[in-house]
N, C-alpha and C positions, 0 to 999 in steps of 0.2 A: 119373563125369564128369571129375574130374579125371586122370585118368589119358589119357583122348583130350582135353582140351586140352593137356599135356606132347608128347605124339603131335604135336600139330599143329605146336605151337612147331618141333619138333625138326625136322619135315619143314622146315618154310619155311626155317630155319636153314643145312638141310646140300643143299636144292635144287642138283642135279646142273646146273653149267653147262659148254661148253667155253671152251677159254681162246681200242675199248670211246668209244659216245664214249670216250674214252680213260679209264679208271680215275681218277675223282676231277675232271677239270680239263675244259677246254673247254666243251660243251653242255647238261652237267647232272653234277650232285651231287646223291644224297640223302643224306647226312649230317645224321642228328638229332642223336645225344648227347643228356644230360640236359635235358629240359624248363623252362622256367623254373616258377618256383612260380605258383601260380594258382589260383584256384578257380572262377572263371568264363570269365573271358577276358584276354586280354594281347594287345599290340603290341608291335613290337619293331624294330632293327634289327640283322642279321649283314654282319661283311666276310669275305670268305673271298679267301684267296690263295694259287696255287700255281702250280708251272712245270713245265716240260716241256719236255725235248732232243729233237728229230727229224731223221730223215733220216740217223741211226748207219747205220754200216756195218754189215757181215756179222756182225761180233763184237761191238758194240756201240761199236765205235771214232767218234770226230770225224772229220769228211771236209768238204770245201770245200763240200759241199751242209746242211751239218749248221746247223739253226734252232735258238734259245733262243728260247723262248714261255715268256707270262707271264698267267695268269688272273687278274685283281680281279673281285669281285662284291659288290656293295653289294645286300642282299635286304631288302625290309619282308618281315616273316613276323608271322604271327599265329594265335591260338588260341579256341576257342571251343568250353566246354563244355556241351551241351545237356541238362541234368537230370543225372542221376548215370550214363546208358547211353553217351552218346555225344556224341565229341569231332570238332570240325573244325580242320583245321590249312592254312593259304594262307599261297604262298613268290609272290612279285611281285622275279625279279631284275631288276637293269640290271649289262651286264658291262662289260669293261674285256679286249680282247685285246690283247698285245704280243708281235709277234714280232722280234726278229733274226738277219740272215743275212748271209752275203758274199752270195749272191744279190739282195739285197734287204729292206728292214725291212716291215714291216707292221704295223697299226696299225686298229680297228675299236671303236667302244662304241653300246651301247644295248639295248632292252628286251631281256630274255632271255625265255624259255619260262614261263607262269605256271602254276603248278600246284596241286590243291588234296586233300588228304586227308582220307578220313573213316574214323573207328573208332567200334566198338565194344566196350562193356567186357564181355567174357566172366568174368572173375573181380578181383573185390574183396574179399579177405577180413584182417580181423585176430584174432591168437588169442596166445596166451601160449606164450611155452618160460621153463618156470620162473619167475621171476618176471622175466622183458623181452618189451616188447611185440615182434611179429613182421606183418608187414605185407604181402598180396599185393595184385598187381594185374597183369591179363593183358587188353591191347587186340588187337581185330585190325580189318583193314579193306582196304579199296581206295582207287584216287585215278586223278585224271584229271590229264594235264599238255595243255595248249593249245599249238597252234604261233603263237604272237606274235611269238618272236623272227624274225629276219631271218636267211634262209639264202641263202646263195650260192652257187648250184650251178658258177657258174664257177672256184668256190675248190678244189673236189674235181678241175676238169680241168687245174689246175696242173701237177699231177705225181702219177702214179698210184704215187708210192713215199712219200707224206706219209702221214698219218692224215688224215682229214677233218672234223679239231675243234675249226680253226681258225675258227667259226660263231658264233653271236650265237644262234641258235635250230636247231631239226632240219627247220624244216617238217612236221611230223608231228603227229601225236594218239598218245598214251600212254599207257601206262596202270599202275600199279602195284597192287603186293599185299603189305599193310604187317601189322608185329607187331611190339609193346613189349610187355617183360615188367619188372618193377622189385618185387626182393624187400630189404624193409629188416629190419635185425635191431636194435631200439634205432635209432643213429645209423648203423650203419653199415650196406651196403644194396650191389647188384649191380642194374645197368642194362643191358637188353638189346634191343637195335630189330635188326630185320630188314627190307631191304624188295627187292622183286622187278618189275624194272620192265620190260615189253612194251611192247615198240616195233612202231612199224607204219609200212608204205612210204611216204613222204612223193611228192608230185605228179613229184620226178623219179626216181622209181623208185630212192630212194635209203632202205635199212633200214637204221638201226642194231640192232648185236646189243642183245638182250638181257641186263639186267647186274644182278646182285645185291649190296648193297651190306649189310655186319651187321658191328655191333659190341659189345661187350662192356665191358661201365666199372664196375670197384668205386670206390665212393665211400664218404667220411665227415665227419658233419655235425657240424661247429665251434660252437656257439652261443653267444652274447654278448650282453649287456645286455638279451636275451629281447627283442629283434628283428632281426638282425644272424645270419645264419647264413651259414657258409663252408663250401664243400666241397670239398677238393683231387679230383682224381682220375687213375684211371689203368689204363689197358686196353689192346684191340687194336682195329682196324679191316684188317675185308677186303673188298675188292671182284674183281669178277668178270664178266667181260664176256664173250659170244658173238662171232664174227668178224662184221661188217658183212657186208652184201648187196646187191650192185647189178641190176638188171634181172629180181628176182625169184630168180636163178639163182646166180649168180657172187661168191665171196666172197671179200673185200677182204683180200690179205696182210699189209698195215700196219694193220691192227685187232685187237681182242680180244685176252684178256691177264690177268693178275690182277696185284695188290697186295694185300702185308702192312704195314700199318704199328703201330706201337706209337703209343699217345697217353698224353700226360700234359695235366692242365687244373684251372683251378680256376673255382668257380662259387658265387657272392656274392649273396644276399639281405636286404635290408632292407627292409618294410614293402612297399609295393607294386614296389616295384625291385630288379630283377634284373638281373645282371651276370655274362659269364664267357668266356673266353679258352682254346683247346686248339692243342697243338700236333703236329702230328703226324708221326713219322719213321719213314720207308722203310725198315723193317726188308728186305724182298724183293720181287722183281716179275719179272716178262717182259711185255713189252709188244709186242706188235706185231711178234713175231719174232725181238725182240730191237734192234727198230729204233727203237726208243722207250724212254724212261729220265724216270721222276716223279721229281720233287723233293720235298721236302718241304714241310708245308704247314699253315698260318694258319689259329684263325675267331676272330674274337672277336665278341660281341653285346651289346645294351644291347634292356631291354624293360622295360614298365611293365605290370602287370595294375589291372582297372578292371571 
């Protein structure tokens, strides 16, 4: 058994895409990282913040057409675990777009895309190496994201050489296919989420590609006055996007793309409150032909379990 759950892990993992909403910013993020601690349920809230150049030339150069965009998102997220099998996880964003241009600035906030995740705990095991305890756990699951936010299809016939992520929501229904694995040895412990999100045509025959989003986070646990636990951390994050799709047929040349980013974070627990901050930087990318260029990028959260 264990040897076809490892199987599974590793397919969802290394899932073949071509090279987004735009990687990381605009109309959706799945970025988990470490959970807060909990044993039944938590509430919480994340800001997430990140940028994005568009409209680069041929070579990635500035041109009189070239936009600075800027994503904030303020998310309630929340967790819910159902008996020791199965866990519910719900993201409620409200976003924040900022663009500027010599063309013109623009400027848009409100409800984003709600979405909600279920897993299930395939393995939970603890065993000894030697004498340190050793700690498994392997979820998997699916999730549905709702189209809430507000799309404006008139924002895509601006200019057929932008990305179209400039949006508040997709219009769409969505759907993912999620995996957390977390192996602890003692204190210190390897964090691993994957998640694979299918997209579907929204009312103006407007697809975004399909984009896989996985990250990887060694961590180690700080404890103090045996309630007070700390945990610096530090990994990688990659995303992966398919090229958008218009009228079923026709695919979008300022789309799809991947990102490498390196992250570093620390993440704070005391008693029912959890706390934690990651930063993340652009080790690599191609975006959109090279028409596009991520910045680096922001989360920090505050949550309570109850």
């Amino acid at each position: 058994m264990k040897k076809y759950l490892i199987i599974l892990l590793l397919a969802v993992l290394s899932y073949p895409t071509m090279a987004c909403d735009i990687c990381g910013c605009g109309v959706g993020s799945y970025y988990l990282g470490i959970l807060p601690e909990y044993n039944k349920r938590f509430i919480g809230m994340r800001y997430q913040h990140k940028t994005l150049v568009t409209h680069l030339g041929p070579f990635g150069e500035r041109t009189p057409l070239t936009s600075d965009e800027t994503y904030q998102t303020m998310e309630l997220w929340g967790g819910w675990n159902i008996g020791k099998k199965f866990r519910v996880l719900a993201f409620v964003p409200y976003n924040f777009n900022e663009r500027t241009a010599q063309t013109g600035d623009g400027y848009k906030d409100g409800l984003g895309d709600v979405a909600v995740m279920g897993y299930y705990n395939l393995l939970s095991k603890r065993g000894m190496v030697g004498e340190q305890l050793i700690v498994h756990s392997l979820w998997v699951g699916a999730g549905i994201k709702a189209p809430t936010g507000k799309y404006e299809p008139a924002e895509r016939k601006l200019s057929s050489e932008s990305p179209n992520n400039f949006q508040l929501g997709t219009a769409s229904t969505d759907f993912t296919l999620n995996a957390a694995y977390d192996v602890r040895l003692m204190d210190l412990g390897l964090n691993v989420n994957a998640n694979y999100k299918i997209n579907t045509a929204n009312k103006y025959n407007y697809r975004y590609g399909n984009k896989l989003t996985t990250n990887a986070l060694l961590y180690y646990k700080f404890r103090f006055f045996k309630k007070l636990t700390v945990a610096p951390n530090a990994g990688v994050l990659y995303e992966t996007s398919q090229q958008d799709v218009e009228d079923k047929k026709y695919t979008v040349d300022v789309s799809g793309g991947h990102v490498l980013s390196l992250v570093g974070g620390l993440e704070a627990n005391y008693g029912r409150f959890s706390a934690g901050a990651n930063y993340q930087d652009v080790a690599s990318q191609q975006l959109a032909n090279n028409r596009v260029s991520a910045g680096n990028r922001l989360m920090v959260h505050l949550s309570v379990a109850f």
